[in-house]
C-alpha positions as CSV (number, residue, x, y, z in Angstrom):
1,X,0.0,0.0,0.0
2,X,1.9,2.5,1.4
3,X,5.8,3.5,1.2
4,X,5.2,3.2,-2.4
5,X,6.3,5.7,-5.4
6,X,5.1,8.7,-5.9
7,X,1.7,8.4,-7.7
8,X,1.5,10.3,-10.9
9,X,-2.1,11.6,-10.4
10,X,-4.7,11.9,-7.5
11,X,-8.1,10.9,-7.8
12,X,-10.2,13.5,-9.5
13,X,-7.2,15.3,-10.7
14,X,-5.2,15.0,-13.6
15,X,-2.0,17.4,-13.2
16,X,1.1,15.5,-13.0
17,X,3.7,15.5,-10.0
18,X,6.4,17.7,-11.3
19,X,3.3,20.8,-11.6
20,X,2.3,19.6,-7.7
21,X,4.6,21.7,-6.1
22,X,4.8,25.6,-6.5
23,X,6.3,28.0,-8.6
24,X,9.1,30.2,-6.6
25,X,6.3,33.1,-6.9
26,X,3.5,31.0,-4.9
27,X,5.9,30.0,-2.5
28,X,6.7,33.1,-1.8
29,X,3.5,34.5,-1.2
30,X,2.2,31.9,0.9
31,X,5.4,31.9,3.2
32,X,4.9,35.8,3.8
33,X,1.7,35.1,4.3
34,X,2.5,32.9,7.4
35,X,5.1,35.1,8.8
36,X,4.1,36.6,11.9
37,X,7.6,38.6,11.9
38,X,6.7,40.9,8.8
39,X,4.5,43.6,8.5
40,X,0.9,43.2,7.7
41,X,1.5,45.1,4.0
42,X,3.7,41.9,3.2
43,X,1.5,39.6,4.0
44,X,-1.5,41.1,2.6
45,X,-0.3,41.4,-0.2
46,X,1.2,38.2,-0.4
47,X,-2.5,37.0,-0.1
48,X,-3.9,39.6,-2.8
49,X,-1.5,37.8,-5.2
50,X,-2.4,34.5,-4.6
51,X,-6.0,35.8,-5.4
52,X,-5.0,37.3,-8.1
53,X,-2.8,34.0,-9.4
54,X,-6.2,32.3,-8.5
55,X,-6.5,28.2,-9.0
56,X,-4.1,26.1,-6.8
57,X,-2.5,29.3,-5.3
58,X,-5.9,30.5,-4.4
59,X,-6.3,27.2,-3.0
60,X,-3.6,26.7,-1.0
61,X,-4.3,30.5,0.7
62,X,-7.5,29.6,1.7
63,X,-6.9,26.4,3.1
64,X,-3.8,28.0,5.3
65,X,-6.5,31.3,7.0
66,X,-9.2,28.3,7.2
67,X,-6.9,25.6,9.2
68,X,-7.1,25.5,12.9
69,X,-4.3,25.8,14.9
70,X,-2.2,28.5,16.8
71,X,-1.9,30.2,13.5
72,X,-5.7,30.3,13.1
73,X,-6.3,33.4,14.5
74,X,-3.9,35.8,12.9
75,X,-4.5,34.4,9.3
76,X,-8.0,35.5,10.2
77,X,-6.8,38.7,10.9
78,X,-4.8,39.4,7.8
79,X,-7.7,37.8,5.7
80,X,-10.0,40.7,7.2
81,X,-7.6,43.2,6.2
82,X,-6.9,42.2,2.8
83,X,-10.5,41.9,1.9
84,X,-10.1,39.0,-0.1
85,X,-13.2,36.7,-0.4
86,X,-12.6,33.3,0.4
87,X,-15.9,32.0,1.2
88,X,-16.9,31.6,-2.6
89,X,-13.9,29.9,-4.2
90,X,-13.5,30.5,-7.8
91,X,-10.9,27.2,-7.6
92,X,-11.8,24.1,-8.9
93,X,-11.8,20.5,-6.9
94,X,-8.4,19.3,-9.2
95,X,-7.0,22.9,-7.7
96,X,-7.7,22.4,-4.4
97,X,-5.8,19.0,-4.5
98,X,-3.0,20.8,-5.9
99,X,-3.1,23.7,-3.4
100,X,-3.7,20.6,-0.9
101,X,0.4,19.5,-1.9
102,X,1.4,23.3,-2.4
103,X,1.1,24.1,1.7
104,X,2.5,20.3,2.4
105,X,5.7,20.6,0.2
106,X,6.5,23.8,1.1
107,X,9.3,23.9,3.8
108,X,9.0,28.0,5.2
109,X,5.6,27.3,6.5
110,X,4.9,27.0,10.2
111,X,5.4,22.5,10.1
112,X,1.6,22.4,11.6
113,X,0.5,24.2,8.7
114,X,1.8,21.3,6.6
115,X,1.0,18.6,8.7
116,X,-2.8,19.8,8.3
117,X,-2.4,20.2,4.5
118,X,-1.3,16.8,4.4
119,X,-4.0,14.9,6.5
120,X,-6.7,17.1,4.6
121,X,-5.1,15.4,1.2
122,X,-5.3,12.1,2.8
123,X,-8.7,12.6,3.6
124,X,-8.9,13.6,0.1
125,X,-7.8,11.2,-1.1
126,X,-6.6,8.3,0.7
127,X,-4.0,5.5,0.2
128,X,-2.9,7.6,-2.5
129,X,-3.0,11.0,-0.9
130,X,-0.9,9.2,2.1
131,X,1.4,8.0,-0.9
132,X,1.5,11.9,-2.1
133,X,1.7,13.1,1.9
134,X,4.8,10.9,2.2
135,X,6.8,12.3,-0.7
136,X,5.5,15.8,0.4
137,X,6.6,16.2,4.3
138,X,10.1,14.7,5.5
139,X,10.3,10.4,5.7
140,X,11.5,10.6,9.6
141,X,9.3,13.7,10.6
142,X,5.9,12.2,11.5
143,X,6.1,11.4,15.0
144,X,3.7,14.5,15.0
145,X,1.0,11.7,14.4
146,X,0.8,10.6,17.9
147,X,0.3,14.3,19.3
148,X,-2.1,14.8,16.3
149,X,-3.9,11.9,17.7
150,X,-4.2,13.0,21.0
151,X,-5.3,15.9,20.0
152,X,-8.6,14.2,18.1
153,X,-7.6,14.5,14.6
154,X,-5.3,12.9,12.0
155,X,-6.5,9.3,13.2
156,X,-7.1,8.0,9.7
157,X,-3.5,9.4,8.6
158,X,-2.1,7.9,11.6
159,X,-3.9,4.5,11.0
160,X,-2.4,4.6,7.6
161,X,1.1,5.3,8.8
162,X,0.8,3.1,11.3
163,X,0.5,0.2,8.6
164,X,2.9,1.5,6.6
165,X,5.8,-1.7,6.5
166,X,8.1,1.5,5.0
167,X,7.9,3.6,7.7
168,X,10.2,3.4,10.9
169,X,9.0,0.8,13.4
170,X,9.8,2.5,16.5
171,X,8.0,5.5,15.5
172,X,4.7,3.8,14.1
173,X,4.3,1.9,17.5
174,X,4.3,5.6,19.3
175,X,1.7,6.3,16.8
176,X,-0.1,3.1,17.4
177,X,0.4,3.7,21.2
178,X,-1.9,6.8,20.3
179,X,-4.2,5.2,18.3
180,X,-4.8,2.6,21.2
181,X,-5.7,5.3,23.8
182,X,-8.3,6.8,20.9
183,X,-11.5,6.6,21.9
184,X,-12.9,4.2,19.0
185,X,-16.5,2.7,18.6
186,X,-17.3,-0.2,20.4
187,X,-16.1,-3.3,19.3
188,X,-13.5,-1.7,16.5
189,X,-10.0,-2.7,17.2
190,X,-7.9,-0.9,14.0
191,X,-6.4,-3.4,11.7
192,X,-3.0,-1.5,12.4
193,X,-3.2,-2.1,16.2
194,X,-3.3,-5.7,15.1
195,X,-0.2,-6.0,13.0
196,X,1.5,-3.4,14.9
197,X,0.6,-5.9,18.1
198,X,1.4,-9.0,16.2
199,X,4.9,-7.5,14.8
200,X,8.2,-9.8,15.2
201,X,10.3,-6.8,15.0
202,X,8.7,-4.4,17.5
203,X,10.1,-5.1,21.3
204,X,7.6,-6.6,23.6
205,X,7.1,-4.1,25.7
206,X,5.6,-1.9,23.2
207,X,3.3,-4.9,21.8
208,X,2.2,-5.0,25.5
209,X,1.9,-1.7,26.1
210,X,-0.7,-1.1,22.9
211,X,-2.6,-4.0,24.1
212,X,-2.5,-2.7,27.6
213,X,-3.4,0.6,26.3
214,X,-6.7,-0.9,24.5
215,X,-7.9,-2.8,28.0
216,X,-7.6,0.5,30.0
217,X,-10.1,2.1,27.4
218,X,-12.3,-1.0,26.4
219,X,-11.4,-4.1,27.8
220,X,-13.6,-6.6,25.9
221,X,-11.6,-4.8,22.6
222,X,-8.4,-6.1,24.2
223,X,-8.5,-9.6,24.1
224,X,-7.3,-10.2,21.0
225,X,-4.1,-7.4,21.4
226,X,-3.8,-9.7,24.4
227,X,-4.0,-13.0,23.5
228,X,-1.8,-12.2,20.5
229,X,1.0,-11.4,23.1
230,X,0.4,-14.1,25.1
231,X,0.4,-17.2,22.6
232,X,3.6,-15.4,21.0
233,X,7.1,-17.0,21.7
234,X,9.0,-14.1,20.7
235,X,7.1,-12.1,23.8
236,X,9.6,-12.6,26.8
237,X,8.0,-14.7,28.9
238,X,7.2,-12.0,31.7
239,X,5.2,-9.5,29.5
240,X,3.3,-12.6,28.4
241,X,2.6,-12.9,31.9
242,X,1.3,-9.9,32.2
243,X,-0.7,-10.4,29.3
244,X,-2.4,-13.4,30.9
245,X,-3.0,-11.7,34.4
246,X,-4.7,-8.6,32.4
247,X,-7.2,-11.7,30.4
248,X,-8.1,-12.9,34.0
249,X,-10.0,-9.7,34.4
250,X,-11.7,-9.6,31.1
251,X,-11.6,-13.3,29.9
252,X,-11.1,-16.0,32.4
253,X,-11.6,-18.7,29.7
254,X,-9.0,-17.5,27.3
255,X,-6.3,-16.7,30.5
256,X,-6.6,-20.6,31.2
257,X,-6.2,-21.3,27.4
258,X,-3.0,-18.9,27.2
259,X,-1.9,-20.0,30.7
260,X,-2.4,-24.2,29.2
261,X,-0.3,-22.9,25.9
262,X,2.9,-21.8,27.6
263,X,4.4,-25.0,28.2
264,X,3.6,-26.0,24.6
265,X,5.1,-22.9,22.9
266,X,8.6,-23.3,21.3
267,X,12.1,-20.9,22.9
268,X,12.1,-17.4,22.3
269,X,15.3,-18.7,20.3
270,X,13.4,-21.1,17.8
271,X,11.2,-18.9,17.1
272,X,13.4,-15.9,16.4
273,X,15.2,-18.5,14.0
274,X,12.0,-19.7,12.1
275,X,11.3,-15.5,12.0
276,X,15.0,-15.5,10.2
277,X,14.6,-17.9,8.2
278,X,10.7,-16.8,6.7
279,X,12.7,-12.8,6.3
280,X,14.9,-14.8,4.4
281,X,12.5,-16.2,2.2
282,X,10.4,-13.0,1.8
283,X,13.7,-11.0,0.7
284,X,14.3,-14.2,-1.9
285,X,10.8,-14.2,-3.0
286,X,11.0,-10.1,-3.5
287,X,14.4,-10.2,-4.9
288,X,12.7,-12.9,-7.5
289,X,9.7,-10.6,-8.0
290,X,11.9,-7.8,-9.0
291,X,13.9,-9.7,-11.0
292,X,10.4,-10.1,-13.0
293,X,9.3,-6.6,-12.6
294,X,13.1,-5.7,-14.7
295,X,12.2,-3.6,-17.8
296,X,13.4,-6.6,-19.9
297,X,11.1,-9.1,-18.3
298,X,8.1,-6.6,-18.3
299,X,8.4,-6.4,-22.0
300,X,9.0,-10.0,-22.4
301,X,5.9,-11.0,-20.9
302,X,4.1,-8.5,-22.8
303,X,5.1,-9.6,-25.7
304,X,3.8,-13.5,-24.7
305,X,0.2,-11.9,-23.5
306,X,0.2,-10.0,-26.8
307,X,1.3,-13.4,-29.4
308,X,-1.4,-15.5,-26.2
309,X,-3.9,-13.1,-27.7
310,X,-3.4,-13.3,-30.9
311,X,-3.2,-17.2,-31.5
312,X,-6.3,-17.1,-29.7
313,X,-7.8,-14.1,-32.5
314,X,-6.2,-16.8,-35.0
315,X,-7.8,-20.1,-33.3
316,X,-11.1,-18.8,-33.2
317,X,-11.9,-18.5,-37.1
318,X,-9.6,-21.2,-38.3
319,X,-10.9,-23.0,-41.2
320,X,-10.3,-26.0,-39.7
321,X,-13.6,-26.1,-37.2
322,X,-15.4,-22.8,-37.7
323,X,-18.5,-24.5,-40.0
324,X,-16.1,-26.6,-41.8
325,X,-18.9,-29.7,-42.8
326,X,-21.5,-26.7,-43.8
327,X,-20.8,-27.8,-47.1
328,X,-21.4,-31.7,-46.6
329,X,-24.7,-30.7,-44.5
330,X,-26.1,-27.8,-47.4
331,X,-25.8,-31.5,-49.5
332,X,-27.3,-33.8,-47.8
333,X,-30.1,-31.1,-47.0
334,X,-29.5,-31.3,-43.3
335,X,-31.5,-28.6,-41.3
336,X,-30.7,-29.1,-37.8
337,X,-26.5,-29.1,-38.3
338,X,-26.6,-26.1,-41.4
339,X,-28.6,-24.0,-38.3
340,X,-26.0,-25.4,-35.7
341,X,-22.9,-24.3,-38.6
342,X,-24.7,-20.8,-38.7
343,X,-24.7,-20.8,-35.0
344,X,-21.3,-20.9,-34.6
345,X,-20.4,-18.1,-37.2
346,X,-22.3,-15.3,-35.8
347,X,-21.3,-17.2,-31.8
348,X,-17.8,-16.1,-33.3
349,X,-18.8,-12.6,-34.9
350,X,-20.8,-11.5,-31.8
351,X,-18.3,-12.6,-29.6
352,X,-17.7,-9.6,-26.9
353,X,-14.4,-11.3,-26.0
354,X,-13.4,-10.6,-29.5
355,X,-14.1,-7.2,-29.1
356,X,-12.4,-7.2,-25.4
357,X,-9.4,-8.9,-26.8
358,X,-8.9,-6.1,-29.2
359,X,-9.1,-3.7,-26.9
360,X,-6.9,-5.5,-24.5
361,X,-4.4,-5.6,-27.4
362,X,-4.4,-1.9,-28.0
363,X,-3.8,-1.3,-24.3
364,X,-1.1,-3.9,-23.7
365,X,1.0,-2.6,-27.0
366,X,0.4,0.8,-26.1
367,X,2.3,-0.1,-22.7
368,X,5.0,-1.6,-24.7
369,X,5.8,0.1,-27.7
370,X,4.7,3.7,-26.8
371,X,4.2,6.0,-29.2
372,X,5.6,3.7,-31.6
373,X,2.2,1.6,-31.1
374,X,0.5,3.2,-34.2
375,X,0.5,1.0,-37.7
376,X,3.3,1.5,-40.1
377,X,2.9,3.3,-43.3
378,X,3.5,0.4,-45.6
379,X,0.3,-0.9,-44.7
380,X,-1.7,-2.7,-47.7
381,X,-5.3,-1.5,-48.5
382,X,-6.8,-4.9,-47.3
383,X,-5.0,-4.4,-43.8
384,X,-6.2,-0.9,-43.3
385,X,-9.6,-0.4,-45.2
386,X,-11.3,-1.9,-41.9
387,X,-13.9,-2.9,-43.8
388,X,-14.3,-5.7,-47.1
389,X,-17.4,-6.6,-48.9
390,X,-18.9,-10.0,-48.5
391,X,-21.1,-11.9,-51.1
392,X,-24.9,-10.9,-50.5
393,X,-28.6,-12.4,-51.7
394,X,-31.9,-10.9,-51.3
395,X,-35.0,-12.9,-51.7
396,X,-35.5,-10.6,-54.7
397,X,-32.8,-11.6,-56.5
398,X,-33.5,-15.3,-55.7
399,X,-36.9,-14.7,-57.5
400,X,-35.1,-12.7,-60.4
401,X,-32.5,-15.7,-61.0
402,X,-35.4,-18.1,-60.6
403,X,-37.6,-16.4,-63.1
404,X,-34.3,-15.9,-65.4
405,X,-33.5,-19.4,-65.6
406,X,-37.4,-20.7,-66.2
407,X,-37.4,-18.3,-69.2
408,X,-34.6,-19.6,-70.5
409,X,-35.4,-23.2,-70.4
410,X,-39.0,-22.2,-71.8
411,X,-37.4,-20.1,-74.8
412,X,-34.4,-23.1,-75.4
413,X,-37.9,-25.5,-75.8
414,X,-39.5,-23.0,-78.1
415,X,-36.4,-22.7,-80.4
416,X,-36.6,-26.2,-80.4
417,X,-40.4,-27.0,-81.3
418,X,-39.8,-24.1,-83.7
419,X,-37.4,-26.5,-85.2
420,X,-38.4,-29.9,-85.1
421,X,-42.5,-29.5,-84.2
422,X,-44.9,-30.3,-81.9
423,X,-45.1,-33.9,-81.0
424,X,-48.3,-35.7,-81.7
425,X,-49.8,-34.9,-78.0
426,X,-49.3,-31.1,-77.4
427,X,-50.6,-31.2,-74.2
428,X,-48.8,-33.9,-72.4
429,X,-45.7,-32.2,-73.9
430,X,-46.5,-29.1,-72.4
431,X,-47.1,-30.7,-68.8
432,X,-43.5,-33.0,-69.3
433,X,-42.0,-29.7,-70.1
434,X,-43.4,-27.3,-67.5
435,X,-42.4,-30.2,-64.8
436,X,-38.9,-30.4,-65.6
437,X,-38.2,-27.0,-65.8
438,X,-40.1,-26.2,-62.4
439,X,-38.1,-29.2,-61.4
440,X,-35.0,-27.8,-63.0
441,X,-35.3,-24.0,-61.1
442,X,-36.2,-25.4,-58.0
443,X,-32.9,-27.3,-57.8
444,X,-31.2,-24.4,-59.1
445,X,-32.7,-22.4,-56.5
446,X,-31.4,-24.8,-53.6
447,X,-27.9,-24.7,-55.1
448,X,-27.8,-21.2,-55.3
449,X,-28.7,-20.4,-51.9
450,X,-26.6,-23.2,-50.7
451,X,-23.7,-21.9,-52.1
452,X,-24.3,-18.3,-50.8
453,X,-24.1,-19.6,-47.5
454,X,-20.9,-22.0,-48.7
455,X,-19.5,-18.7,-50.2
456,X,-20.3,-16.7,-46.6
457,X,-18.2,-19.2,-44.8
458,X,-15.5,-19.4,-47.6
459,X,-15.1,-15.6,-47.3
460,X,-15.1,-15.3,-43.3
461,X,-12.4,-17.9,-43.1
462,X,-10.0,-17.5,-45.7
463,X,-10.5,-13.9,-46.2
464,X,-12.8,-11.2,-43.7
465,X,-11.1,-13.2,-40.3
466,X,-7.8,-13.6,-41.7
467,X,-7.8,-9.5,-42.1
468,X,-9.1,-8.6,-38.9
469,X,-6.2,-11.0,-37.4
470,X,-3.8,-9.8,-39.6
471,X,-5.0,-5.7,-38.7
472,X,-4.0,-6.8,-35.0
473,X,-0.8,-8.2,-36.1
474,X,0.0,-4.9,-37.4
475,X,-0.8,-2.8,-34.2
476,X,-4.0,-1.6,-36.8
477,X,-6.8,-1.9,-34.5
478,X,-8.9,0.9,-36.0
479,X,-9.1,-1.5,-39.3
480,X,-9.3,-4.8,-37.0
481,X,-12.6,-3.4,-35.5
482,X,-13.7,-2.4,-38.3
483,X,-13.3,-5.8,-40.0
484,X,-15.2,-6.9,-36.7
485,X,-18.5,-4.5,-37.5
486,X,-18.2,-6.3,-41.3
487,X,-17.6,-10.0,-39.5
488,X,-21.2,-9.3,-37.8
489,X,-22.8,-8.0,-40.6
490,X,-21.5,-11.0,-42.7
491,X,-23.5,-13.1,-39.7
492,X,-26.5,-11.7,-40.4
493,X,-26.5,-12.5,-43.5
494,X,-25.4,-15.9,-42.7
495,X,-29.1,-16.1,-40.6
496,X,-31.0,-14.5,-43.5
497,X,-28.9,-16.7,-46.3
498,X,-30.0,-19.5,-44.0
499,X,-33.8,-18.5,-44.2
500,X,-33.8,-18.4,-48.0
501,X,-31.6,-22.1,-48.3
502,X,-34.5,-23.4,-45.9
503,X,-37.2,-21.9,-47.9
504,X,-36.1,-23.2,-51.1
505,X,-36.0,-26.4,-49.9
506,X,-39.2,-26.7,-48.6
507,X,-41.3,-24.5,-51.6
508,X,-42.4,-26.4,-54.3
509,X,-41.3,-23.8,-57.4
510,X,-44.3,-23.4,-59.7
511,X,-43.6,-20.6,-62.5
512,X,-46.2,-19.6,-65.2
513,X,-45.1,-19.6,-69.1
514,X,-47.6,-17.2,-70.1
515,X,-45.8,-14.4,-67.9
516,X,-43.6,-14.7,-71.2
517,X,-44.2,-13.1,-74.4
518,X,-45.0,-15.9,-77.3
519,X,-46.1,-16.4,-80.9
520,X,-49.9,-16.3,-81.3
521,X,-49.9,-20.0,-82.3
522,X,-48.1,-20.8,-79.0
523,X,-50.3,-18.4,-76.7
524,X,-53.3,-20.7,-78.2
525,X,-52.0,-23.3,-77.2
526,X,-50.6,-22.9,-73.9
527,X,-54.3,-21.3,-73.4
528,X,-55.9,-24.1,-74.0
529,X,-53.4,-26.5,-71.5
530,X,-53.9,-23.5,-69.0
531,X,-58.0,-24.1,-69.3
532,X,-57.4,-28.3,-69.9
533,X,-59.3,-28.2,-73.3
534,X,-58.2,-30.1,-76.3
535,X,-56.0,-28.6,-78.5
536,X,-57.7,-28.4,-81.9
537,X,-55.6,-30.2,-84.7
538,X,-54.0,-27.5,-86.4
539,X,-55.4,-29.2,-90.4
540,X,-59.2,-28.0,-88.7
């Protein structure tokens, strides 16, 4: 948590750290402005030009005449005569965060002053305004927590500090000793009093003394602190006396139970050997974590979560299982697994870890290439068009070819009776020749929406998914997502292609002859098979 590095931005506020801390003009003005020894013209003015700077110097003024302390008063005073308005701020909530760090960094003012600024930004903003706080006020100056304490404010700071591993020991248990004399609410024991009671390092005495510290104020809130001293072998055995005596008052089952566990407890020497030996391993197992956390590695194992991502981009519309027996099932006229292939294309297309994967992608080579992440100019139109067009079929044009191919067929059989003659029953040729060719389109009909939705697959897997992965490859992930939006366009018209290859195997194709234009002595007779009356012989 804590001890960390500097954080680069606060919450709700996006100026960097090196414009945190104040110009030599600000500070300045806001260390005449806390001078008691110069005249009242410096320091009024001092204020009038942080008012006039306005923003985080603003900010920073009127959080030093608002803060209490012994100061309070005579800021007050030089406010008054100033005539500066404070009580409307014309800062924003990102300045007052700033101005927050401006009074905490700035080493003329009064060291209250800054120890106010600095709970206020924790307050702010917590572990990472403690973070901020830390790099802002001297690392060894903040034994100011305990009085602070005492005092009734600063408890959350101090709790923070308190379990702060980065921090000096001895000073964080005077702290803690602070925060165990707080009045808390019933029944709330501070997480820090418990590590700070349960620490290896700290010396007994002070473990007993917090735990001591919580009985006096709430004893039922002590028996943890307590029996944490007591069941611990590092504890010299007389302050875990104590400890016991102090649980006879609050606890006399738990004494017995500490009082049963001394003689099964290992030496104060074993113990501080097995506490060696697991520092040991925590400085191999940081030393190793660093080791990964080297710039090298870091890249490294971007580089594997990138190629993880994209052999997943790549697995996911291989040709190999994405819909790869649609052709076999559009054969053998198989509803059920066609509907289960066209399932699985737009499952893929309308993936949202597809889209989460790109923009994973974009993020993680961002972090590793920098501003070098954009594509390269050599970049062919396929790869950065974003977009390709896929085969399409309206029900329209299904009933344009169909109608197309049975006036064909009826004008081929024309040509031919033109040629060779009617044969001797007109009729029954006409029924033999309007069956084959209704037999004839609606075959034609099946194979052609069949292999639209063969074609739709074809071009998803060999062409539209290959792009998209190949986009990614290329740090292109404008044109990838575009190639995405085109992928799940292509899959509804995989449903709708599926719709028309359904219905065309189901509709028995019926088309009409006389919607064609004919010789009269054909129109009279196709008029006559139309009403199923002889055809005259044509020597009457």
């Amino acid at each position: 948590m804590v001890g960390a590095e500097r954080p680069e931005l606060l919450p709700d506020c996006d100026v960097p750290t090196q414009r945190r801390q104040p110009d030599e003009f600000v500070t300045t003005c806001l260390v005449r402005l806390a001078d008691e020894s110069l005249d009242d013209a410096w320091r009024t003015s001092a204020l009038t030009a942080c008012m006039v700077r306005g923003g985080s110097a603003l900010a920073a003024a009127t959080f030093m005449v608002q803060a209490p302390g012994p100061w309070y008063e005579d800021l007050r005073r030089i406010l008054r005569l100033s005539g500066v308005n404070v009580d409307r701020p014309t800062y924003s909530s990102a300045d007052y965060t700033v101005g927050l760090c401006y009074v905490a960094g700035t080493k003329g003012l009064p060291a209250g002053l800054r120890h106010r600024a600095a709970d206020a930004l924790v307050h702010r903003a917590n572990d990472v305004g403690y973070a901020e706080a830390r790099h802002l006020l001297p690392k060894n100056g903040w034994s100011w927590l305990a009085d602070a304490v005492r005092e009734g404010w600063a408890v959350w700071t101090a709790q923070l500090f308190a379990q702060d591993e980065a921090a000096p020991l001895t000073t964080r248990m005077r702290v803690g000793l602070a925060l165990a004399e707080h009045e808390h609410p019933a029944g709330y024991v501070p997480t820090a009093l418990e590590r700070l009671a349960a620490h290896p390092g700290a010396a007994s005495k002070d473990r007993l003394a917090l735990a001591v510290a919580v009985g006096q104020r709430a004893p039922k809130d002590a028996t943890g602190l307590l029996c944490c001293v007591a069941s611990d072998s590092i504890v010299q055995a007389g302050h875990r006396m104590q400890a016991i005596e102090l649980l006879d008052a609050i606890d006399p089952v738990k004494a017995e139970e500490m009082r049963a566990l001394q003689t099964r407890l290992p030496s104060a020497r074993t113990s501080r050997d097995q506490q060696r030996d697991a520092a040991a391993r925590a400085e191999q197992e940081a030393a190793a974590r660093r080791e990964r956390e080297t710039p090298a590695a870091v890249k490294e194992h971007l580089d594997s979560k990138v190629e993880e991502l994209l052999d997943d981009l790549r697995g996911r519309g291989s040709a190999d299982w994405l819909a790869d027996d649609l052709d076999n099932h559009i054969a053998e006229s198989d509803w059920n697994q066609v509907a289960q292939d066209i399932a699985d294309i737009c499952g893929l297309v309308r993936d949202e870890e597809v889209e989460s994967s790109l923009r994973l992608l974009e993020v993680l080579t961002q972090i590793r290439y920098g501003d070098e992440a954009s594509p390269t100019s050599s970049t062919s139109d396929l790869e950065t068009r974003g977009d390709l067009d896929f085969p399409r079929l309206t029900r329209e044009e299904l009933k344009d070819y169909a109608r197309a191919k049975a006036e064909r067929s009826w004008t081929f059989w024309r040509e031919l009776v033109e040629k060779h003659g009617w044969n001797d029953d007109k009729l029954y040729e006409l029924d033999r020749q309007a069956d084959e060719v209704d037999r004839n389109v609606a075959d034609s009909l099946c194979q052609k929406a069949g292999d639209h939705l063969r074609a739709l697959q074809q071009f998803l897997v060999w062409e539209l998914w290959p792009a998209l992965v190949n986009a990614a490859e290329r740090r292109n992930y404008g044109a990838a997502r575009g190639h995405l939006a085109t992928a799940r366009l292509l899959g509804d018209e995989a449903e709708h292609a599926e719709v028309l290859w359904r219905s065309a195997t189901l509709e028995n194709y019926s088309f009409d002859p006389r919607a064609m234009s004919w010789p009269r002595d054909f129109w009279l007779v196709l008029e006559q098979w139309r009403r199923g009356a002889p055809v005259p012989d044509a020597r009457d």
